[in-house]
Residue frames as a rotation matrix with the C-alpha (Angstrom) as fourth column:
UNK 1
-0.987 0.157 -0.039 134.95
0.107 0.450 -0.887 124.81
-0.122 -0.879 -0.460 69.01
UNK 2
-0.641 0.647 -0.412 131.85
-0.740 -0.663 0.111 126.55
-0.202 0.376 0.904 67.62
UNK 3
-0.379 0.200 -0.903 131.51
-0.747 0.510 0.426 124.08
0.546 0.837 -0.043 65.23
UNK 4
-0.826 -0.197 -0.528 131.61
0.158 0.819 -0.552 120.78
0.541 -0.539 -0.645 67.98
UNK 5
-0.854 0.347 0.389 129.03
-0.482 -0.244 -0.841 122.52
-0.197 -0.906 0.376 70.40
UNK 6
0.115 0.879 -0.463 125.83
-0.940 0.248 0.235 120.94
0.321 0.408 0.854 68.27
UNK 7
0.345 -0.394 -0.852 127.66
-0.125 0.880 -0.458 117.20
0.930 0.265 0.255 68.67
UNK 8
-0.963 -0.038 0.266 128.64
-0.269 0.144 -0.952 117.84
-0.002 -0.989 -0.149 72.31
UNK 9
-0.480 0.747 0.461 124.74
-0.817 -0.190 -0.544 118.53
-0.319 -0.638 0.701 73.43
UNK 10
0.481 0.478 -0.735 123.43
-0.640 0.765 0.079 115.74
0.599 0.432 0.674 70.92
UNK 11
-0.450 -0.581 -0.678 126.43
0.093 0.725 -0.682 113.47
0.888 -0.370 -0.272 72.93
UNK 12
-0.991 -0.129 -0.045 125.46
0.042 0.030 -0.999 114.78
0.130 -0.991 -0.024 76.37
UNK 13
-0.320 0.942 0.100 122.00
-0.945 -0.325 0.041 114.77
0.071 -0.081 0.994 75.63
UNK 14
-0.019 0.222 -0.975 121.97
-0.751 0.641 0.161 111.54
0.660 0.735 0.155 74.54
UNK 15
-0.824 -0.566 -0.020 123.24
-0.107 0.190 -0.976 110.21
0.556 -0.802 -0.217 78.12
UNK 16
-0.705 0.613 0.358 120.29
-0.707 -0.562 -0.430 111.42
-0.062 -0.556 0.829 79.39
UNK 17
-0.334 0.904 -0.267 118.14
-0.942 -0.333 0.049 109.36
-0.045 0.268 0.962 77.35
UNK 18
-0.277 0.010 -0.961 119.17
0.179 0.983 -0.041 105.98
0.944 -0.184 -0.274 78.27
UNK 19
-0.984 0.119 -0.129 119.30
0.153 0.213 -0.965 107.06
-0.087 -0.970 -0.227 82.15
UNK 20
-0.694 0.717 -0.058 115.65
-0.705 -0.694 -0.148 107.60
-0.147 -0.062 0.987 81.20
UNK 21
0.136 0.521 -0.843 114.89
-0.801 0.558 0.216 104.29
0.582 0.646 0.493 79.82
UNK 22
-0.796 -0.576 0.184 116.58
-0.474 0.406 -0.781 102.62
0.376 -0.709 -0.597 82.75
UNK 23
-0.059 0.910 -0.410 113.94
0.685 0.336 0.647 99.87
0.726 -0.243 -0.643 84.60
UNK 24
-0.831 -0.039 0.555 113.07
-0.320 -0.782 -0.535 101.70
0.455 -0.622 0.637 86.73
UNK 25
0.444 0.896 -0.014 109.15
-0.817 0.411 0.404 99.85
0.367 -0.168 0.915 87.07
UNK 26
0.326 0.282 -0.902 110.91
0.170 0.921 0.350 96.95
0.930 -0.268 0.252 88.79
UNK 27
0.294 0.502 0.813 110.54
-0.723 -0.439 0.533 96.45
0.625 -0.745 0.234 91.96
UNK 28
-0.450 -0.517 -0.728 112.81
-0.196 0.853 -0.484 93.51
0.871 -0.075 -0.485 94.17
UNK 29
0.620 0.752 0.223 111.01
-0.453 0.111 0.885 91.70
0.641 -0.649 0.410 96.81
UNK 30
-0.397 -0.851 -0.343 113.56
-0.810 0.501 -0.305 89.70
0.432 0.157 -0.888 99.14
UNK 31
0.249 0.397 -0.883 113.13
-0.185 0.915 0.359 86.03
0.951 0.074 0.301 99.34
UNK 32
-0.870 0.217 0.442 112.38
0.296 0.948 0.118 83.32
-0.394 0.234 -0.889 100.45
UNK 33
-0.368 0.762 -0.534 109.04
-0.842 -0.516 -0.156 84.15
-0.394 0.392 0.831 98.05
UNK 34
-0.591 0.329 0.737 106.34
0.338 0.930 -0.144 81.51
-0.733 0.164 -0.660 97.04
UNK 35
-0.672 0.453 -0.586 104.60
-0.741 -0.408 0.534 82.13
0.003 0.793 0.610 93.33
UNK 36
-0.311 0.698 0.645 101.37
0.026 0.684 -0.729 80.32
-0.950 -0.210 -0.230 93.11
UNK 37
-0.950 0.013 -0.311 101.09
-0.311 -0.001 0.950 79.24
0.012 1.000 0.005 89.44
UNK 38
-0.083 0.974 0.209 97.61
-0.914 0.009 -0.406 79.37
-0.398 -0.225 0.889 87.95
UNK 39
-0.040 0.120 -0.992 97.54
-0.380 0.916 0.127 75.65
0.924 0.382 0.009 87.90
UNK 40
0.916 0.397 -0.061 98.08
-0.106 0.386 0.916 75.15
0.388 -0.832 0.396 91.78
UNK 41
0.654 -0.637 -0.407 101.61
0.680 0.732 -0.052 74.60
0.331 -0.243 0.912 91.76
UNK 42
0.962 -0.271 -0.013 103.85
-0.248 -0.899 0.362 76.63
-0.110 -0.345 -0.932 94.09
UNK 43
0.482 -0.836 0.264 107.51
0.718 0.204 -0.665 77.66
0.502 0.510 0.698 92.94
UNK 44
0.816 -0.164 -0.555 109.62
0.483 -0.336 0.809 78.58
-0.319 -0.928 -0.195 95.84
UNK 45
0.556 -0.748 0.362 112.28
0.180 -0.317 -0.931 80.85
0.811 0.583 -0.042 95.24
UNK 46
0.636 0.007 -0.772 115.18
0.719 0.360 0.595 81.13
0.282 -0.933 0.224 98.14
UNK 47
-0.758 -0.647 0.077 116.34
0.646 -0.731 0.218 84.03
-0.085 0.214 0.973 96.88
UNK 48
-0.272 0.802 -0.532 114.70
-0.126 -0.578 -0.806 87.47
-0.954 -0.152 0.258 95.85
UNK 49
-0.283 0.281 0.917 112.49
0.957 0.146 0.250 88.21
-0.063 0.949 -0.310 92.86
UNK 50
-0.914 0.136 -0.381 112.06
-0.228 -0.951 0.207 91.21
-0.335 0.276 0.901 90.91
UNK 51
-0.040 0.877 0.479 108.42
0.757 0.339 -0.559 92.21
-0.653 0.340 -0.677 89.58
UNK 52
-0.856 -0.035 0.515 108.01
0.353 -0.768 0.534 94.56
0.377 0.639 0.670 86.54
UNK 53
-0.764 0.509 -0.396 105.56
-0.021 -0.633 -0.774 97.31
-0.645 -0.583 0.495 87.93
UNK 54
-0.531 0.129 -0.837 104.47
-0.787 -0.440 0.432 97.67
-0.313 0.889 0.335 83.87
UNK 55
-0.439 -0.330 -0.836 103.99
-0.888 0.299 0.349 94.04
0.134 0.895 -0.425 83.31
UNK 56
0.464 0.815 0.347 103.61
-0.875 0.361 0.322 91.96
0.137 -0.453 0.881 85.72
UNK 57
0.382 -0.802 -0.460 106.76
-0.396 0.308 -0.865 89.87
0.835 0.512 -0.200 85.23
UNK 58
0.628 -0.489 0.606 108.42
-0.770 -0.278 0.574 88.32
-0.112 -0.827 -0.551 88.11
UNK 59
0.429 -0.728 -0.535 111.86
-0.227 0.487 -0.844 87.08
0.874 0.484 0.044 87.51
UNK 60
0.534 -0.350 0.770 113.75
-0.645 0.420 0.639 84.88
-0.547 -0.837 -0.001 90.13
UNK 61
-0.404 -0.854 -0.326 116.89
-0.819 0.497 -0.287 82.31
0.407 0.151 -0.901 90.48
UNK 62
0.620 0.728 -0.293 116.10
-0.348 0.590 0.729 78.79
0.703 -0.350 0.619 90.70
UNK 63
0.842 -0.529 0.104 118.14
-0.039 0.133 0.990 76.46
-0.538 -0.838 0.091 93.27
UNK 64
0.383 -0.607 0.696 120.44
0.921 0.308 -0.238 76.00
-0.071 0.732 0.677 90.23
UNK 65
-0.137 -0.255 -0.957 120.84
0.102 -0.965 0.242 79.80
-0.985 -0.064 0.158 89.52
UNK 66
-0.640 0.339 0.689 119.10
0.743 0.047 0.667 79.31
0.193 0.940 -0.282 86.12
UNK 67
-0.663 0.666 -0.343 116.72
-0.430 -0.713 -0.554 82.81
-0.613 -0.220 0.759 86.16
UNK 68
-0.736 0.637 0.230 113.46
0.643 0.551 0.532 82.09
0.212 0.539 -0.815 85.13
UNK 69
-0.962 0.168 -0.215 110.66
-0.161 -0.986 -0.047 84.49
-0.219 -0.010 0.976 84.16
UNK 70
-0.440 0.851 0.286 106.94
0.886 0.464 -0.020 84.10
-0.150 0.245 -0.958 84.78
UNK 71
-0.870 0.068 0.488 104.36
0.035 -0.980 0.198 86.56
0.491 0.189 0.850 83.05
UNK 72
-0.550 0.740 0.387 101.10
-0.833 -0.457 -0.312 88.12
-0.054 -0.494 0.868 84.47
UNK 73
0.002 0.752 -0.660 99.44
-0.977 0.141 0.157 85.06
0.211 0.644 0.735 83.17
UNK 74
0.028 -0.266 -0.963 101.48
0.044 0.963 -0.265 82.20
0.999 -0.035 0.039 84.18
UNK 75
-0.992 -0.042 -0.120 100.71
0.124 -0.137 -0.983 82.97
0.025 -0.990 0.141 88.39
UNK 76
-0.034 0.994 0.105 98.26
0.710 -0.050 0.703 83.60
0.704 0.098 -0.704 90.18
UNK 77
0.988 0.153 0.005 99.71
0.053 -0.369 0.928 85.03
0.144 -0.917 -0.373 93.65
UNK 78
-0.445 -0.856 -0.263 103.45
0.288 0.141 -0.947 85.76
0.848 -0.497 0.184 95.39
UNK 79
0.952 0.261 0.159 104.10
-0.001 -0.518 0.856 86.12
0.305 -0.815 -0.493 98.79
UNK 80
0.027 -0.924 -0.382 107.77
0.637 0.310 -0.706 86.14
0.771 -0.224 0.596 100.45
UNK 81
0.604 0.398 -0.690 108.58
0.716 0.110 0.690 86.02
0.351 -0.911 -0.218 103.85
């Protein structure tokens, strides 16, 4: 058993270190939410959208349920009601 204890803690350690990598930096807003793209055009979402805390990301369902992911760059503004 002696032997196994090194390989346990490396196993149960190891557990740890995904729940660590988990997103955690996003952040879910709930919809209806309007994104103002930096062109002018607003992209309604009638659902919620998640925003990456880190990034700047906000990912949303369209009316299809196709997810679609704009980055810090492609917006300008959200708001959701």
């Amino acid at each position: 058993m002696k032997k196994h204890l090194p390989l346990l803690f490396l196993l149960f350690s190891g557990c740890s270190l995904f729940e660590d990598t988990k997103l955690v930096d996003i952040q879910e807003m709930d919809g209806p939410c309007t994104i103002l793209l930096t062109d002018g055009t607003p992209v309604v979402s009638e659902g919620n959208i998640e925003i990456s805390k880190r990034t700047g990301a906000i990912t949303y369902r369209d009316e299809e349920g196709k997810i679609w992911s704009l980055f810090r760059d492609d917006y300008t503004s959200y708001s959701c009601e």
